[in-house]
N, C-alpha and C positions, 0 to 999 in steps of 0.2 A: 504493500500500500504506500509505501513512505518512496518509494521508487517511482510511482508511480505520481505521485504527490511531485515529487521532486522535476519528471521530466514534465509533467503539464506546466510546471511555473517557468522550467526552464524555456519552454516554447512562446509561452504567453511574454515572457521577460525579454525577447527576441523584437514580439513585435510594441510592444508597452513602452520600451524605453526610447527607441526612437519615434514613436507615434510622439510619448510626451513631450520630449524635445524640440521636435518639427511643432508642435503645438507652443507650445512657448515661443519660440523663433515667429511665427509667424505674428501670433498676439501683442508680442512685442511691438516686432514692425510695424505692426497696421495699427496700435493705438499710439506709438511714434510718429508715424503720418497725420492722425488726427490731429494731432496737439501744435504739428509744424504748422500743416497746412490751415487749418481751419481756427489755429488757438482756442478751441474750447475741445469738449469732453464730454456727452451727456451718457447719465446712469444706461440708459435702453441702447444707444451706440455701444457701450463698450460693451454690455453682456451679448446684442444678440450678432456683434464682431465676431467674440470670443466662440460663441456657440456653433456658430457657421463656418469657425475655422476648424473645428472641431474634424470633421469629413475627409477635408481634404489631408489634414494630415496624418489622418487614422490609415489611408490610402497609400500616403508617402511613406509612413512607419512599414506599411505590410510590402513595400518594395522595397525597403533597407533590408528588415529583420526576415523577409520572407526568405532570400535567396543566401546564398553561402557565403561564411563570415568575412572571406577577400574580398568579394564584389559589394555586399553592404556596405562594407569599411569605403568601399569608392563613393557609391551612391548616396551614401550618408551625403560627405560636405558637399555631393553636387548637386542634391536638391535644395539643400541649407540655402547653398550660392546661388540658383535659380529659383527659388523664393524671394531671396533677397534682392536680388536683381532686378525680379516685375515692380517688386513695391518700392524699393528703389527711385527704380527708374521713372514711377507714374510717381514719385516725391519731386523728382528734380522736373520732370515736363510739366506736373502744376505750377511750379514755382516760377516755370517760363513763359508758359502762356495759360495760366488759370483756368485749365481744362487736362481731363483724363485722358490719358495716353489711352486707343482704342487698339484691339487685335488689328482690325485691317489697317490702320494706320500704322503696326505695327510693320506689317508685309507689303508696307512701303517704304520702309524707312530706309533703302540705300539711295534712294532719291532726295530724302531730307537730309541724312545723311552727309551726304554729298555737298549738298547746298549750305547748310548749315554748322555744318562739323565742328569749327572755331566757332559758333555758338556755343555751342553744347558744352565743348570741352571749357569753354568761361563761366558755362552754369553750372557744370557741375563743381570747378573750385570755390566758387561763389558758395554753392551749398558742400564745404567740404568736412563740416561736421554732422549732418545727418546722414552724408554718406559712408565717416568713418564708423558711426552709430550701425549702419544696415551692415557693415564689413566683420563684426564684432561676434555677430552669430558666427557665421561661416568659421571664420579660426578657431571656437571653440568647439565645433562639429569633428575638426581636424584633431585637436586635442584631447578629446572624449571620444574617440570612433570606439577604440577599443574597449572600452567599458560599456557605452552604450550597444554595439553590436560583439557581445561574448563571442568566445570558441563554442563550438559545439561539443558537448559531452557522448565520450565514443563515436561510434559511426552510427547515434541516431536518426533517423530519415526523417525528412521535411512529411509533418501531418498538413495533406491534404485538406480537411476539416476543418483547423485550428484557422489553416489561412481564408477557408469559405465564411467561417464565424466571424472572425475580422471586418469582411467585407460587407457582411451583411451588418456588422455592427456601426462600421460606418454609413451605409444606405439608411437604417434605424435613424441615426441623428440628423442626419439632414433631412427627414421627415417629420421629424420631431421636432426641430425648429423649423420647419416650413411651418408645421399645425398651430407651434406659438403663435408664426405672424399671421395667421389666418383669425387670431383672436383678440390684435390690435388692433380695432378698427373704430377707436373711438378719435373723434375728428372728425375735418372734411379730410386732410391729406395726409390719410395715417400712416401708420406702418406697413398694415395689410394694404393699401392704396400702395404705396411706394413699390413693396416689391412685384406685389401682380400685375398694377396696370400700368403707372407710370413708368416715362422713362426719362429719367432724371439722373443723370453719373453722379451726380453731386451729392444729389439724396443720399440714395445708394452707399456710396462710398462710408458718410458719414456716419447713416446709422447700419452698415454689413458688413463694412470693409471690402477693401479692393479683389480677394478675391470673389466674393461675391458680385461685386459689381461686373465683373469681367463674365462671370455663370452670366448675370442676366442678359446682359450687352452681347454674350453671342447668342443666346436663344432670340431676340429682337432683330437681329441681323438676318436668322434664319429663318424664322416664324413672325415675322413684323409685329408690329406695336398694338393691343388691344385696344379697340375702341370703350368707350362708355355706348353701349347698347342702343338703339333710336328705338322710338315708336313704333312699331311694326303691325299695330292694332286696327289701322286702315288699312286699306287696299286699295291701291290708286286708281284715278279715274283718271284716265291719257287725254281728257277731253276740257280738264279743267283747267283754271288758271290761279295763280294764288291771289287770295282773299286781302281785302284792303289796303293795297299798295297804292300810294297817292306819288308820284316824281317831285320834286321839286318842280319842275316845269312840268306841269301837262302837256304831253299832247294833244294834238286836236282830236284823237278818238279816244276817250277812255278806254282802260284794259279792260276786257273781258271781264266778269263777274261770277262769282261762283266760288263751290268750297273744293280743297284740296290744292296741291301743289302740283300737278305734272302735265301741263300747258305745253306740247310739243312743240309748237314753236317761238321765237323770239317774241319776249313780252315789247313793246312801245312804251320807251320812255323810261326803259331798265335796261342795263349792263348785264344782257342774257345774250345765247344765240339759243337756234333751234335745239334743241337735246327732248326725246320723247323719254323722260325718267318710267312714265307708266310700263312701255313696253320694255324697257330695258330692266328692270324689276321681274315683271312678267316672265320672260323667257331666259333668267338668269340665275344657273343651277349652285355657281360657287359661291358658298356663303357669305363671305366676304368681302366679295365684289354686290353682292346684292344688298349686303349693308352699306356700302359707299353711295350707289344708287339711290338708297334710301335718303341715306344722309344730305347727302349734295342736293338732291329735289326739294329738301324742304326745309333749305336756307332762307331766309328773305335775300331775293337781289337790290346790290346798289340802283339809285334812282339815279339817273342822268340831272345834273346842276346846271345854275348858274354859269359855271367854267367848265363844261363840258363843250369841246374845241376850240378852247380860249386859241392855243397854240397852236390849232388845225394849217399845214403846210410848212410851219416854220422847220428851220433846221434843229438836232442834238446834240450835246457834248455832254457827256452823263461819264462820270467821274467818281468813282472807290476811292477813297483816299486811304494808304496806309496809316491805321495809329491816329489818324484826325480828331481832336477835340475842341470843342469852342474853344477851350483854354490855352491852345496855341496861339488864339486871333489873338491881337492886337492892333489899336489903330493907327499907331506910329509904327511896329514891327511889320505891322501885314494889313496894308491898308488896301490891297484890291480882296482878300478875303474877307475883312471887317466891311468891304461896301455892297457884296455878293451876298455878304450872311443878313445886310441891315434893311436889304432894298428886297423888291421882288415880294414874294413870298415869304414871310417871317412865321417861323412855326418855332413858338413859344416852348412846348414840351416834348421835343424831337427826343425820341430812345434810340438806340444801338444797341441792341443786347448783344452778349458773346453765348457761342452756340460753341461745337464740340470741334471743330477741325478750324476756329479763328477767323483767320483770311478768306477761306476757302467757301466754305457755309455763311461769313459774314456778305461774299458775292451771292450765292443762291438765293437768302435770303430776301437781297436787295432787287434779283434781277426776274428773279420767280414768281415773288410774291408767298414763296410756300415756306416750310418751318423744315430745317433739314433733319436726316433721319440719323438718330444716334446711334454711333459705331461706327459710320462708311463714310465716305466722301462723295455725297450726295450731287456734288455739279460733277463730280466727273462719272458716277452711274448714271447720271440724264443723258448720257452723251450720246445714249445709245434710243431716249423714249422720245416721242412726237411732243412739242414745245410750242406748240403755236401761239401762244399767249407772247413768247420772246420778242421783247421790240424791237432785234434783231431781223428777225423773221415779219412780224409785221410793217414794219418800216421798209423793209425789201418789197413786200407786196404792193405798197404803195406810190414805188421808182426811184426810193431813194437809194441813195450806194452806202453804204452799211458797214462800219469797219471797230476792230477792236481791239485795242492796242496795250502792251504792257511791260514794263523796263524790265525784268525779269526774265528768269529761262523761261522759253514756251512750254516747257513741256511740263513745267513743276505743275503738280496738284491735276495732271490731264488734262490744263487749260486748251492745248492743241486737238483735242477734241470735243468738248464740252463748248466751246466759243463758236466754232463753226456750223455744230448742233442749233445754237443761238439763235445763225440767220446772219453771222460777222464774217467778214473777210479780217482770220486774225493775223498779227503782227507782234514779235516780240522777239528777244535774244536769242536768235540762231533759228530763228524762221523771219526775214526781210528789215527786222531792226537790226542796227548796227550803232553803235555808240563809242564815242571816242575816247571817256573815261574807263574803258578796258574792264579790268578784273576789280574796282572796286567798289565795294559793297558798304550802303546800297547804292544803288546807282543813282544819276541825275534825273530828276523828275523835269528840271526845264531842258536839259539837253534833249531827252525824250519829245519837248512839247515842240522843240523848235523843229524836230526832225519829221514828226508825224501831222504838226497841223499842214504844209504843203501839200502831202498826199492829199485832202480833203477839202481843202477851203476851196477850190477852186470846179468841184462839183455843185449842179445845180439845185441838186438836196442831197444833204449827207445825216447819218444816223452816227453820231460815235459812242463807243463804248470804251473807257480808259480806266486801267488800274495800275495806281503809280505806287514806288516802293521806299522815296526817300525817308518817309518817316516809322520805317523797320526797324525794330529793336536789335541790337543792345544800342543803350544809349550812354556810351561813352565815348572818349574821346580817340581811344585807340581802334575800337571796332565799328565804331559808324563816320564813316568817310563825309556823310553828310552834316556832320556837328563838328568837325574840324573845319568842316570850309568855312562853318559863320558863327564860329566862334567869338572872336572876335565883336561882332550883334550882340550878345548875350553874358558876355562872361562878367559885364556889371554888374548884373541882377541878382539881387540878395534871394537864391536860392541854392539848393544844394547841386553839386557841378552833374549829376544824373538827369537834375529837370532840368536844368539848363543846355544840356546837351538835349535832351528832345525838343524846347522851344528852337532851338540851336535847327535840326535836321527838319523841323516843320517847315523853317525861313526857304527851303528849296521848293516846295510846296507855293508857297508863297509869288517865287519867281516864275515858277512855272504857269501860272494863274494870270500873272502879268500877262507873262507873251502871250497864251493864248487869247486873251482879249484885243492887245497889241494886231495881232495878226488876223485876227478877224475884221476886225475895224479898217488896216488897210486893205484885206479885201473888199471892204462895205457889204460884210454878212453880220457884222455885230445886230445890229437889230431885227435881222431874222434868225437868229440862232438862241435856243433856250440852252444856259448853263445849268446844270444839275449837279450838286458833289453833297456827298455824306459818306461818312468812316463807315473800313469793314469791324470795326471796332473800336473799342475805347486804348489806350495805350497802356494796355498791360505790361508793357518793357518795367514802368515805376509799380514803385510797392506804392502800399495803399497810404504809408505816409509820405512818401515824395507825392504822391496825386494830392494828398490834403496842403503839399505847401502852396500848390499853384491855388486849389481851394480857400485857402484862409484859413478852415476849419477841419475835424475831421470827417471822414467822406463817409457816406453812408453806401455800406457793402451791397447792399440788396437793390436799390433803385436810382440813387444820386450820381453812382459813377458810370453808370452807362448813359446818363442824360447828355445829350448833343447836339450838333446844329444839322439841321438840312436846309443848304442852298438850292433855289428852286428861280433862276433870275433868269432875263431874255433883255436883250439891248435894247428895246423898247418899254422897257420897266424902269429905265433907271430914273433916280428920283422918286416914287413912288415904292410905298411898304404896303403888302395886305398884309396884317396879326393874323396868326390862326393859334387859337392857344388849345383847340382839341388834343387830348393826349395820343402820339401817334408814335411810328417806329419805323426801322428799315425796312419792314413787313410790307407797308403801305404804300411804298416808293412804286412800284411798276403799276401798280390798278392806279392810282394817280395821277403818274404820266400818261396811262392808256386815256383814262377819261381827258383829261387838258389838251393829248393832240387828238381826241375824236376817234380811238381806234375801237374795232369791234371785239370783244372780247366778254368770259363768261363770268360776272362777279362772284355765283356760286361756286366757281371752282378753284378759287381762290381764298387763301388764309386773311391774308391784310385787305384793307378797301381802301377805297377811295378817300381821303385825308378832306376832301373840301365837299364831300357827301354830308348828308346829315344821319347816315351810319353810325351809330353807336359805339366809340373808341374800346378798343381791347389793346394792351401794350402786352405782350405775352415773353416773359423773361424763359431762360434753360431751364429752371430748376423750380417751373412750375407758380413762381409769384408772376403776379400781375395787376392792371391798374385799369382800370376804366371807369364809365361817367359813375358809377357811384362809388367809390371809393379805390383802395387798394388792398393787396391779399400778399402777407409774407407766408413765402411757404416756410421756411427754414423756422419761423416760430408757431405756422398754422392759425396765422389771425387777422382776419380781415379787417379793416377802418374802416370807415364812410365817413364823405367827405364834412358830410352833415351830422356826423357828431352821434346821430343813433346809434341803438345797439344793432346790429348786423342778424340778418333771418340768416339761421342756420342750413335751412331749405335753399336759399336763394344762392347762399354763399358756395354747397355743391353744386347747385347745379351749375353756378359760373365753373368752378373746378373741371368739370364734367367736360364743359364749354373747349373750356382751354386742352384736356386731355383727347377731344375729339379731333382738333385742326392737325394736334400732334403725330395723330394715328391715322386719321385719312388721309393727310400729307406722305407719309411714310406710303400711303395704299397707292396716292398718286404717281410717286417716284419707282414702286416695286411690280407694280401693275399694266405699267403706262398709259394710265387710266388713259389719259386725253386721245391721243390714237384711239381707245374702245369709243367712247361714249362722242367724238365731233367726226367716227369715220375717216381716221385720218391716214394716209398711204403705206401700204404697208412696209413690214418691218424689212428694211435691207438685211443682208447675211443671214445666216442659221438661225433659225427658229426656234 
């Protein structure tokens, strides 16, 4: 018996001691990252971290302690090292750009890589105590292998059983703390909300830890985003039209009358086209396509306005600005930005929120109108679905010549195919731009402008789409080529030499804004050409106390620092400001411009609207807060305001949640589906099927 006794402990001790270890290591880690990244800690973060780390390293233990004592003794420190290394690594790329390093981003990274390398390798000495911090497991894996993975006692054989009880002991807990979060669900955006339906890295992260996050974010990638369920209680009538819609301007024949939503053709006097939702419902076997159907049919569409074709024939220069923040303007530093942002169009509570891939999703967002899908790089899988909302594509249809330009490699982030998807004739480092500032990074935003407005000014109508890259982080004086050159500008200014080198590499931004007005003017297009420019985000290069010294005060994480400008000017504006103080976002920027140049386009199919609609504002942030006409909603503490001071309907406040969790998830249906080819009949798909 006692032999017996002795080799079951002996086998259990095999896989228990490196299970525990690998559990430690990792709990460590990941409540390490919470405290860097996020400086707080809540009681339900750290247990249900702890509990979900539980799994994977019951998993990791049974492949140390399962196989023979040479090869565990390997396996030990090179899982240690490969644990440490994802959570590592998703410490140092938060700390770069304020988002979760994702798998498929991951199986691109000799491309960032590439690009970026002397980034990295400054982020990571920048962060070179939380990286000694993640190194500190690993050496004691190497130092303890042999105590944690024993010799084996005579030539007793590997039990079969012992390792299947393992495994099911680890499948047991991860079900087990799956059932706990199924019993969080108090709140609008609880626990149980966060892990099953929402998709929020941030969430995620803070209260399951990074690997969890990473379980969820590939199940989303493969199984996309769960909707909030629609009505499905009706049954549509393909005959009807939706019920009390008034336009801002009537037209001369009222819409049609009557109950339900699925009116097949284009309503008058709304931002619809033809779509028969009723028969598309009808004959439409895949679940989930027939909830999108649903959903999308019984939107209210935007009403056509006041400035609905204010700007009908005029020319575009529609403009991403890297890193852009009002808090660059200046009216002595940057006075054709400070007279673009004051004149024209003045939109009092402009958002930029940051989405999961930065730059890349901060374009989609801007150019799509949709909310990109977490995990992927969303503009460069459009590259391949039907886009015809692009005003690339529609601007084409109308006879303009169409182009879109960007100082950067073409080919970073799949812009070489995602731009010409668009409806753009593109242009960029190693496809027809050429630039005389060589290999330095980032490159000239006006040398770009002088090089690419010739190509265009001289058409009879031009569409352009431009994303410049002067004001790319890091914002020092050694790695950004463009805060050395205006140095100089800047180095008075009583702040810290980090802000100052970003006011510093905005000043190219600045110049380049010049010429292009400069040279429109001597073409005598200035006053048929609308300027358009808003950041693909806020400037995450600064920590949030360099952001608070350009602020005055300190900045508010949730809503204050994504607040920005969007220029919306045309050389026949100037002198004249219209206010728009509705809360709006980069969301809104394409259904906006569609409606101002008169284009035809489906407002239901679209996340953002129209900014000068009488549309009902929704500002929808990553991580699930948001703001609209009555109040705002933090998620990260689950409590909604109003603006008015009451207490908030609990009812009202999901259902907004709801709201916002739906655009999330049909957006995702739109980019995985391609939807727009199903539902406007659009040509079909080139290559394999």
């Amino acid at each position: 018996m006692d032999n017996r006794i002795s080799a079951l402990w002996t086998r259990w001790r095999r896989l228990a001691a490196p299970s525990l270890f690998l559990m430690g290591v990792i709990c460590y880690e990941e409540l390490f990252l919470k405290l860097y990244c996020f400086r707080s800690l809540t009681a339900e973060g750290a247990f249900f971290t702890c509990l979900f780390t539980l799994p994977p390293a019951l998993l990791l233990g049974l492949l140390c302690g399962g196989t023979p004592p040479r090869w565990g003794r390997l396996l030990l420190p090179a899982c240690t090292a490969l644990a440490s290394l994802w959570i590592g690594s998703q410490l140092v790329y938060y700390n770069m750009f304020k988002v979760f390093l994702s798998i498929f981003s991951l199986t691109k990274m000799v491309m960032v890589a590439k690009s970026f390398g002397e980034m990295a390798v400054g982020s990571v000495l920048a962060n070179w105590f939380p990286i000694l911090a993640m190194c500190v497991p690993t050496i004691l894996s190497i130092l303890l292998r042999k105590w944690l993975i024993p010799d084996r006692e005579g030539d007793q054989p590997r039990e079969g059983r012992s390792l299947l009880r393992w495994a099911v002991m680890a499948a047991a807990v991860q079900l087990l703390a799956m059932g706990l979060v199924l019993l969080c669900g108090g709140g609008t955006l609880s626990l149980r909300y966060i892990y099953y339906r929402a998709a929020t890295p941030e969430l995620e992260v803070q209260n399951f830890g990074v690997f969890t996050q990473t379980q969820l974010e590939l199940c989303r990638v493969l199984f996309g985003i769960k909707p909030d369920a629609p009505d499905l209680s009706e049954e549509p009538e393909p005959d009807k039209a939706p019920p009390d819609l008034e336009p801002t301007l009537p037209p001369e024949d009222d819409p049609p009358s009557g109950a339900g939503v699925f009116y097949p053709e284009a309503i008058p006097g709304f931002h619809t086209l033809p779509i028969d939702f009723g028969s598309l419902i009808a004959n439409e076997e895949d679940g989930g396509l027939k909830s999108a159907h649903q959903w999308f049919s019984q939107r209210k569409p935007t009403p056509e306005n006041l400035w609905t074709g204010y700007f009908e024939g005029k020319n575009l220069v529609w403009i991403v600005a890297e890193g852009f923040s009002t808090l660059a303007m200046d009216p002595q530093r940057t006075p054709t930005l400070w007279k673009l942002s004051h004149q024209g169009f003045v939109f009092d509570n402009f958002y930029t929120p940051l989405w999961g891939v930065s730059t890349s999703d901060g374009e989609y967002v801007t150019t799509t109108g949709l909310i990109p899908k977490s995990g992927v790089w969303s503009y460069s899988l459009s590259s391949e679905n039907y886009m015809p909302f692009a005003l690339g594509r529609q601007f084409r249809e109308e006879g303009y010549k169409t182009f879109a330009f960007h100082d950067y490699l073409y080919n970073y982030y799949d812009r070489d195919k995602s731009h010409p998807n668009m409806g753009y004739d593109y242009y960029a480092l190693g496809q027809g731009l050429e630039l005389e500032s060589g290999d330095a990074f980032p490159a000239s935003d006006l040398e770009m402008m002088e090089k690419i407005v010739p190509m265009f000014v001289n058409e009879e109508r031009f569409a352009v789409y431009c994303l410049t890259v002067s004001g790319h982080l890091t914002y020092t004086l050694d790695a950004n080529a463009m805060s050395a050159r205006h140095w100089d500008e800047v180095a008075g200014l009583p702040y810290s030499e980090e802000v100052r080198c970003y006011l510093a590499c905005q000043l190219e931004l600045e110049l380049a804004m010049e010429s292009l007005l400069s040279q429109l003017e001597e073409a005598d297009k200035l006053k048929d050409t609308v300027i358009v420019l808003s950041a693909d985000h806020y400037p995450y290069g600064l920590t949030d106390e360099q952001y608070s010294e350009l602020l005055g005060h300190p900045v508010d994480q949730v809503f204050e620092i994504f607040k920005n400008t969007l220029v919306l000017w045309s050389g026949d504006m100037e002198g004249t400001a219209v206010h728009v103080d509705k809360y709006c976002s980069s969301l809104d920027v394409m259904p906006t411009l569609s409606n101002l140049f008169g284009l035809s386009y489906d407002s239901r199919l679209i996340m953002g609207s129209d900014i000068l609609s009488a549309e009902d504002p929704l500002v929808i942030f990553a991580n699930y807060s948001f703001i609209n006409a009555a109040g705002y909603y933090n998620s990260v503490t689950d409590q909604f305001t109003r603006w008015d001071g009451e207490a908030p309907d609990p009812e009202e406040v999901s259902a907004m949640v709801a709201e916002v969790q739906n655009r999330v998830a049909y957006s995702g249906a739109v980019l995985d589906t391609d939807y727009y080819r199903l539902v406007l009949n659009g040509p079909p798909r080139e290559g394999p099927q």
